[in-house]
N, C-alpha and C positions, 0 to 999 in steps of 0.2 A: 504494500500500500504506500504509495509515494506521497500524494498528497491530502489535503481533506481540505473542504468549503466551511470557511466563514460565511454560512447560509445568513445570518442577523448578527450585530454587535451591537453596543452602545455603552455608555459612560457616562459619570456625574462624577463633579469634579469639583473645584473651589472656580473652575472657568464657566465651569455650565453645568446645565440638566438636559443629557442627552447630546447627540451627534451638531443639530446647527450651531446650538451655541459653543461648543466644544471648537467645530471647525471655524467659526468667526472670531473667537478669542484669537485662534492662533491663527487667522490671517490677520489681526489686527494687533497681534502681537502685545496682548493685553494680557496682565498676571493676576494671577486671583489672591497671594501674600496677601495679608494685612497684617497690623499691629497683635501681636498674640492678646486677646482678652478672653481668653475661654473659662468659660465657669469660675474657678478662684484661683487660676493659676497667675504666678506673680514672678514673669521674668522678663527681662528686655528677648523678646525675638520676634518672627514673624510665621506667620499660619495660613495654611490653605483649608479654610475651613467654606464646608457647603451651606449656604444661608437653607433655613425652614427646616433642617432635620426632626427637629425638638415639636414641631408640629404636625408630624407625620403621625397618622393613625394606622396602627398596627392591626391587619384586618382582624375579628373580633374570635375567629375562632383558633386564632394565633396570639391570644394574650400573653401566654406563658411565656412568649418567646421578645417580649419587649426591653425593649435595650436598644440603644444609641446607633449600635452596629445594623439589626439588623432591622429600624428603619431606615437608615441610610441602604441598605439593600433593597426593600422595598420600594423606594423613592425609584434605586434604579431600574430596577424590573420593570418598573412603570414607562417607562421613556420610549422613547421612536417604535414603538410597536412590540417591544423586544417580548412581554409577556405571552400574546398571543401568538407570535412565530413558535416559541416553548409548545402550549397547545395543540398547535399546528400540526408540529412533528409527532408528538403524542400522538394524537387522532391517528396518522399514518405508520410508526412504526411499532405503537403500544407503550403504555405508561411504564410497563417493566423494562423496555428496552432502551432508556434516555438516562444516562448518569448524570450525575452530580459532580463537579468539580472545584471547589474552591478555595482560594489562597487567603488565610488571615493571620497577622501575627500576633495582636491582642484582643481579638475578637469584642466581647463586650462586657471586659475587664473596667469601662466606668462604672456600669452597675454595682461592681463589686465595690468598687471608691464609692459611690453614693451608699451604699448600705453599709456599708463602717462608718458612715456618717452617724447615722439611725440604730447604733446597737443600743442593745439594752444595759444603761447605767449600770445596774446591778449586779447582772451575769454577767454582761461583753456580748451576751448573744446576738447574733445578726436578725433584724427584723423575719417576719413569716413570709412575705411576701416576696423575698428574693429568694430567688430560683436561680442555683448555679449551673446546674445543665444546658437550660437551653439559654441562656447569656452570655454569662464569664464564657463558659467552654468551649473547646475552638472548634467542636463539630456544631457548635449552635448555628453559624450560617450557611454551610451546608444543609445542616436537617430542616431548617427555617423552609430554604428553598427546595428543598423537595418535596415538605408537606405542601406549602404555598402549590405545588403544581401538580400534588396526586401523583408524583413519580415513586415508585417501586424498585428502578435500578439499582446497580450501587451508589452509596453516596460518600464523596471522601471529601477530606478537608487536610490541605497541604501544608503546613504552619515552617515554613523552614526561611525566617524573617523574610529579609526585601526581595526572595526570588521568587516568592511561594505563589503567586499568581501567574506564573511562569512558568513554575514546573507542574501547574496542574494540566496545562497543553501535551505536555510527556505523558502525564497516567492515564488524559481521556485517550490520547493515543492508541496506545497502548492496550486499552481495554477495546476499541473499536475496532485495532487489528486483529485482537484475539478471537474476533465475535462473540465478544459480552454482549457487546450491545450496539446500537447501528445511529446513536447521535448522543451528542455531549453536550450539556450545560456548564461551561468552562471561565474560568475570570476569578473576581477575588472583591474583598471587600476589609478597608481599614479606618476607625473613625478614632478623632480625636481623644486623648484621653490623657490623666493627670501622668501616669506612668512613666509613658513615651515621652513627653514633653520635658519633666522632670531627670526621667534617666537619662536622655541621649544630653541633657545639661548638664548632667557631674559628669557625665563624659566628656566632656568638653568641644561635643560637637555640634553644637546648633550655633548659629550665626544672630550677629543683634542685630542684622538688617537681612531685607531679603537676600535667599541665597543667589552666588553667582559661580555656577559651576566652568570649571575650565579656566576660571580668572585669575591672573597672575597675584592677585589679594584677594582670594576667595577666602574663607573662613567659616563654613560649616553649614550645616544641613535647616533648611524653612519645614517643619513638620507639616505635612496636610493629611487629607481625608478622601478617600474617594470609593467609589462600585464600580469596577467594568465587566462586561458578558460580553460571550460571544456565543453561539448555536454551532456546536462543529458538528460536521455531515459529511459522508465519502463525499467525494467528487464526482457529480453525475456527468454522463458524455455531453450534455449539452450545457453551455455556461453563458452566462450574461457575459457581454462586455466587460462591465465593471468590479465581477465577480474577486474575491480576494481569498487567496486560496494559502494554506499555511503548508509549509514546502521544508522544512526540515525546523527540527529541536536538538540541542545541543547541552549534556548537562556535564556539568565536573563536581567534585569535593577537595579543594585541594589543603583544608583541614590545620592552615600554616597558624593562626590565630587566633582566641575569642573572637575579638571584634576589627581585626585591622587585616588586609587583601594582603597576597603574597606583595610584597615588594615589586616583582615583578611582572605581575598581573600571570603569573604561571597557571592557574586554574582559570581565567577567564579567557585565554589565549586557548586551554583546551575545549571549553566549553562550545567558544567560535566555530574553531575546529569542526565539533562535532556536528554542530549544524550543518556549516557547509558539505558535511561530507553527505549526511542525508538528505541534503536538498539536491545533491550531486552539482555545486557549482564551484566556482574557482572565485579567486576572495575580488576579484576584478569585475567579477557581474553585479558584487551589489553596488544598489546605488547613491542608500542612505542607512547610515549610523545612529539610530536613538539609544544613545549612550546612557549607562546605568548613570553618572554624573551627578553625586550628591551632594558636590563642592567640597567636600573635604579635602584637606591636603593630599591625604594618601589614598584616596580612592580614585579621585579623579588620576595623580600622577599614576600610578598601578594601572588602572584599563588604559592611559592611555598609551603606556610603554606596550601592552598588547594590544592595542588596536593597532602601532605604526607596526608593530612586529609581522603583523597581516595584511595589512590593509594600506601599508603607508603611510602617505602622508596627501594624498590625493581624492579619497575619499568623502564626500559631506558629508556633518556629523554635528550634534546636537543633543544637548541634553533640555529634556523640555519640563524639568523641575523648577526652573524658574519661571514658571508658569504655574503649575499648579502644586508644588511645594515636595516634596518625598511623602509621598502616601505608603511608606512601607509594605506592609502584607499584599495592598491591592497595586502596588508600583507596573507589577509584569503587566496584568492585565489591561492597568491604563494607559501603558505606552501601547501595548499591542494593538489598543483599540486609535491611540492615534497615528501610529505609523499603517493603520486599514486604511484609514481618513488620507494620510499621505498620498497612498498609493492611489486610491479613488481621485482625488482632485490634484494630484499632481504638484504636492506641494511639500518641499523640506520644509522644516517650521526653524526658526530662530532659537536661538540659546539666549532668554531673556536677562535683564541683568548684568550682564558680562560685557564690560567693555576694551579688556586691554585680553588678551590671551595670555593664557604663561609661557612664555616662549620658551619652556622647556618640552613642551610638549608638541610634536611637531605634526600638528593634525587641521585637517579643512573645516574648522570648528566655523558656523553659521552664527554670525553676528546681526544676519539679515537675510528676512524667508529669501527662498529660493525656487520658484513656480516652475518648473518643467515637468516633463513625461517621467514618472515614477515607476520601474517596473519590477523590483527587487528591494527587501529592505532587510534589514538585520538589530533587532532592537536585543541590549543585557542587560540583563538584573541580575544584581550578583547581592548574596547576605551575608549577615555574621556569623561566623566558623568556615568561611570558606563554602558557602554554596552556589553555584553559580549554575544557569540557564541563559542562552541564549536561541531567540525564534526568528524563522527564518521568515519571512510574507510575501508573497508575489500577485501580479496584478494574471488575470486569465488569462490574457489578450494583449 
């Protein structure tokens, strides 16, 4: 099985709800950053947070399952038709025959922050009303979404940090080569919360303005929030035009770290690798780079010492974080879902934020979109301990 159909996508982001506004942020080259003011947290930085989550109504026979997260999944299920395509496919190949895929790295761990708000004086006990299963847990957005759509397949949930929406593209694979089952509900979903915001600050990786990846004074990671899906499906003989087909996946472990890339980008160099080799192309057919690019010092210099390792220095390439902020867990899915957007309209998007390049690193970094025919793209998400995914995307035609 060589390839498989991005039959439906879409995405919700700190840029938009759904595909227009998603693709006119980034022709307009407009970032969703703002000043961090989220709930009680109290640090100079900046956040991609999606306005209205907090008044999203969790449909009624889905209470159990309320939490931050898996409104924000809701929200996007909702968008450019993307629930009833789901449906759709059901009706035609059967509700047992559609898995579940999806990438979260704190699933709906505020819940948990909110209800250690609310213990009881006395005992410490946690209120009744929180449910750790279907919130905190990181199969909660998963099983959210499979009750949400009467599916029976398997349902998995990928949690391996900022790749895990990435590498659920590899297990729907995988399961659809096997004949488990004959279409995928694939993507990820990561929403704001005290944890993240707080951890990745003693870490000393978040930035007090927005982030500027690739930038010779970059200085760390803008937290954001997002849901992307896509509907994967074999490849039928006959295809639209504009159809956007995913053409090889690529994983590695290269295990050098807790939280800091090989030096040399030695596992994301393999990862590349392995795409290309299952996409069966040569690193000179792609034709745009959406770079894992979380503006950190060592992450950005690490991919980029393996991206010229492959790709040169001739390649256009882009990290479009400074746009809608590092959405962690749901990172893979939302590039995935924008470098579809690429291929469909023909457009590299801009590296917001970044003015001067590091001139250490010697890459076609996009200071300024780039409108041409798109017909190959190669987006990486790479996590903490050395997990890395990279997905291949090609235009049908």
């Amino acid at each position: 099985m060589k390839t498989l159909l991005f039959s439906r996508f879409t995405a919700t982001s700190a840029i938009g709800r759904g595909l227009a506004p998603t693709l006119a942020a980034l022709r307009e080259r407009k970032s969703g950053l703002t000043p961090c003011d989220f709930d009680t947290v109290d640090l100079e930085t900046y956040i991609g947070e999606v306005a209205g989550v907090d008044q999203v109504a969790i449909r009624p026979d889905l209470q159990a399952f309320d939490c931050r997260n898996n409104r924000l999944l809701q929200l996007a299920l909702e968008q450019d038709g993307f629930a009833a395509a789901v449906d759709a496919a059901a009706a035609r190949y059967g509700r047992d025959r559609i898995g579940v895929f999806l990438g979260t790295s704190t699933s709906g761990i505020l819940q948990t922050e909110l209800a250690y708000r609310r213990r009881d004086s006395a005992t410490g006990s946690l209120p009744a009303d929180y449910i750790y299963g279907t919130t905190h847990n990181t199969f909660s957005a998963a099983d959210f979404a499979r009750r949400y759509f009467s599916l029976s397949g398997p349902a998995v949930a990928v949690s391996s940090a900022c790749s895990s929406s990435a590498k659920v593209f590899a297990s729907a694979r995988r399961m659809i080569e096997a004949g488990l089952i004959d279409a995928a509900l694939v993507g990820g979903v990561d929403s704001l919360c005290l944890t993240t915001l707080y951890g990745f600050n003693s870490l000393g990786l978040t930035s007090t303005a927005p982030c500027r990846p690739y930038a010779a004074d970059r200085s760390g990671i803008s937290i954001g929030e997002a849901a992307a899906f896509a509907l994967l499906e074999r490849t039928p003989d006959s295809l639209d035009a504009d159809a956007v087909l995913l053409l090889g996946v690529g994983e590695s472990s290269d295990a050098y770290h807790m939280s800091s890339p090989h030096p040399d980008g030695l596992g994301a160099k393999i990862a590349m690798l392995n795409a290309l080799a299952m996409a069966d192309l040569q690193a000179h057919e792609i034709d745009y780079i959406n770079l894992h690019g979380t503006a950190t010092p060592s992450n950005d210099s690490s991919e980029g010492k393996a991206v010229t390792a492959l790709f040169g220095s001739s390649t256009p390439c882009s990290s479009t974080k400074g746009a809608t902020g590092h959405t962690l867990g749901a990172a893979g899915g939302l590039e995935a879902v924008i470098c579809a957007l690429a291929l469909r309209h023909g457009l590299m998007p801009a590296g917001l934020n970044t003015t001067q390049c590091d001139p250490e690193i010697m890459l076609d970094y996009l200071l300024g979109n780039r409108e041409q025919r798109v017909d190959r793209v190669l987006s990486n998400s790479f996590g903490f301990g050395g997990t890395n995914c990279s997905l291949i995307l090609g235009r049908a035609n």
